[in-house]
C-alpha positions in Angstrom: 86.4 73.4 -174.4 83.8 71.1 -172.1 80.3 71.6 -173.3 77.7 73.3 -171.0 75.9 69.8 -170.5 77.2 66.7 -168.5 75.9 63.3 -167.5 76.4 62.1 -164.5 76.4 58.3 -163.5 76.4 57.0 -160.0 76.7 53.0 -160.1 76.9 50.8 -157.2 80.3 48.9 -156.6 79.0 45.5 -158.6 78.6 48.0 -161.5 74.2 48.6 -160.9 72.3 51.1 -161.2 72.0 53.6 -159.3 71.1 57.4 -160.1 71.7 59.0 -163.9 70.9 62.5 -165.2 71.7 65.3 -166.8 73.6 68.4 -165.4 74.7 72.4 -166.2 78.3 73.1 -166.0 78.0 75.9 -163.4 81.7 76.4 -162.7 85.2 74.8 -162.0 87.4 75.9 -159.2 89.9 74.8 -156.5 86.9 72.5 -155.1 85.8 70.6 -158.3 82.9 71.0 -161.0 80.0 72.2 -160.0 77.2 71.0 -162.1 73.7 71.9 -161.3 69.8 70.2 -161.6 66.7 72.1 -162.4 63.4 70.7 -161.2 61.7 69.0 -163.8 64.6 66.9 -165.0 64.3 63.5 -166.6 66.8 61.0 -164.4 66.9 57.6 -162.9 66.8 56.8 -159.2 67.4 53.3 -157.9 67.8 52.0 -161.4 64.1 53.3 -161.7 63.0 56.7 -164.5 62.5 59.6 -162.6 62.0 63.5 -162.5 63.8 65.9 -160.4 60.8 67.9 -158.4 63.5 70.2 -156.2 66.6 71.5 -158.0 70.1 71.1 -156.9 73.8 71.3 -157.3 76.6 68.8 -157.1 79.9 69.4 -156.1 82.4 66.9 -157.6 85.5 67.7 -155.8 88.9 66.9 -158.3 90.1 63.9 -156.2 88.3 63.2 -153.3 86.2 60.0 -151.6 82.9 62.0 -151.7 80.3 64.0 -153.6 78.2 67.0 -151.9 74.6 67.6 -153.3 73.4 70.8 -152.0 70.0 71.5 -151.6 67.1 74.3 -151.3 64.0 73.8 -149.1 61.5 72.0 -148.8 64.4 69.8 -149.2 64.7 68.6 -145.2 69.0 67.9 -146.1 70.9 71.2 -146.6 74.0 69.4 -147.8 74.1 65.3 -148.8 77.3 63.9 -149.2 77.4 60.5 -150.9 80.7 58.9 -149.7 82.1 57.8 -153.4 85.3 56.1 -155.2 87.1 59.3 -157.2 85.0 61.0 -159.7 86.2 59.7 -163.3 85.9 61.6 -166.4 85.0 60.3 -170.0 84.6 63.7 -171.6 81.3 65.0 -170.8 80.4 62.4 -168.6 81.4 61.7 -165.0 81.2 58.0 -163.9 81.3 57.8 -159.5 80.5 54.1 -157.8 78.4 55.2 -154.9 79.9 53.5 -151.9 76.3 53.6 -149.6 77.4 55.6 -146.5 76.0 59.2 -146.7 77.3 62.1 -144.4 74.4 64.7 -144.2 73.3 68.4 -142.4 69.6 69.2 -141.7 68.8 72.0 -142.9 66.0 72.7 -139.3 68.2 71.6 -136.7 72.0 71.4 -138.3 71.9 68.5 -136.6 75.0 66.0 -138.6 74.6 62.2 -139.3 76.2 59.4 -141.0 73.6 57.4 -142.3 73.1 53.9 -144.3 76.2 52.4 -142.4 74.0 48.8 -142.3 74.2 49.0 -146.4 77.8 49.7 -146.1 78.4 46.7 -144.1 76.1 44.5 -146.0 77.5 45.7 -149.4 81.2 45.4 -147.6 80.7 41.9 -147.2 78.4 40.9 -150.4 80.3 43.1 -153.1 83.8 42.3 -151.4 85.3 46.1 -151.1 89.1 46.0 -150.6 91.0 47.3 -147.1 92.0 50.2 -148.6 88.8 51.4 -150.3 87.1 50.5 -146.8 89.6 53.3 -144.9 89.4 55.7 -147.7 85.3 55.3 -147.1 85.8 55.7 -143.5 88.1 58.3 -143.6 85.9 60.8 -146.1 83.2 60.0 -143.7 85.3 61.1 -140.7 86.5 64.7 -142.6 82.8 65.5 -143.8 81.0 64.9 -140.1 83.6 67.2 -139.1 83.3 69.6 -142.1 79.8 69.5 -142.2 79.2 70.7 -138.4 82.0 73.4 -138.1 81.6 75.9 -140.9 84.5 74.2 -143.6 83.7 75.4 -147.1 82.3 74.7 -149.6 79.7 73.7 -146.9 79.4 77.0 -144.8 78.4 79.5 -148.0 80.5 78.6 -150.8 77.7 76.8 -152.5 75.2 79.5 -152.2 76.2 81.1 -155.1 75.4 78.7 -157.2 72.3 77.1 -155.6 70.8 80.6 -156.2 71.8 79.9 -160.7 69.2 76.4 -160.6 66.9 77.5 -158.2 66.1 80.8 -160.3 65.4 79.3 -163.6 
């Protein structure tokens, strides 16, 4: 039986630092693990200690090239999608290498964006990221600027449901 608690670790592709916290089991399904963050929780950001100020939930799909964070206001991104290697398990902790491109919906406008393609290049080139991780990159980004803009779940409602379990604590 997993426990109720997990740690999640986000590492760059040369193995640093990147975010590390703590996280609620919320529920499994056909999508992944959803874990979730109240505000006030001790992590690291950048390699840097931190505290969560706005709770969230992360969806960590079974087998997929992404991550979605989804987020209540104030928070200005409804849904961040970190564009990631495969989530791998060690127990109660998940390890994903954060791959720098980020697929996101504003929650004002709905307005869609890929951001931080620049780091993607640079990190491309300085880390040396094989072909094939390159077009499995490129290709989660492609399916979530779709996803994100035309109502595909978990990124319509789905995630609603258990937004509402961290933001009510």
């Amino acid at each position: 039986m997993p426990s109720e608690m997990v740690r999640v670790i986000y590492t760059k592709y040369d193995g640093s630092a990147h975010r590390d916290y703590p996280a609620r089991r919320l529920a499994e399904d056909d999508l992944g693990i959803w874990v979730g963050v109240t505000r006030g929780t001790a992590s690291v950001y950048h390699g840097r200690p931190s505290v969560e100020q706005i709770p969230f939930v992360l969806l960590i799909p079974h087998y997929a090239w992404w991550t979605g964070m989804f987020n209540p206001p104030p928070r200005t991104s409804e849904v961040y999608c970190d564009i990631t290697t495969p989530a791998r398990w060690e127990g109660d902790t998940v390890h994903i290498v954060d791959l720098d491109l980020d697929a996101v919906r504003r929650r004002e406008s709905g307005l869609v964006e890929l951001r931080d393609e620049d780091e993607f290049a640079e990190h491309r080139e300085a880390f040396g990221y094989p072909s094939d991780l390159v077009e499995h990159a490129e290709a989660a980004s492609r399916y979530l600027i779709g996803a994100l803009g035309d109502g595909t779940e978990p990124f319509a409602t789905h995630y609603r449901k258990h937004l509402l379990e961290v933001t009510q604590d």
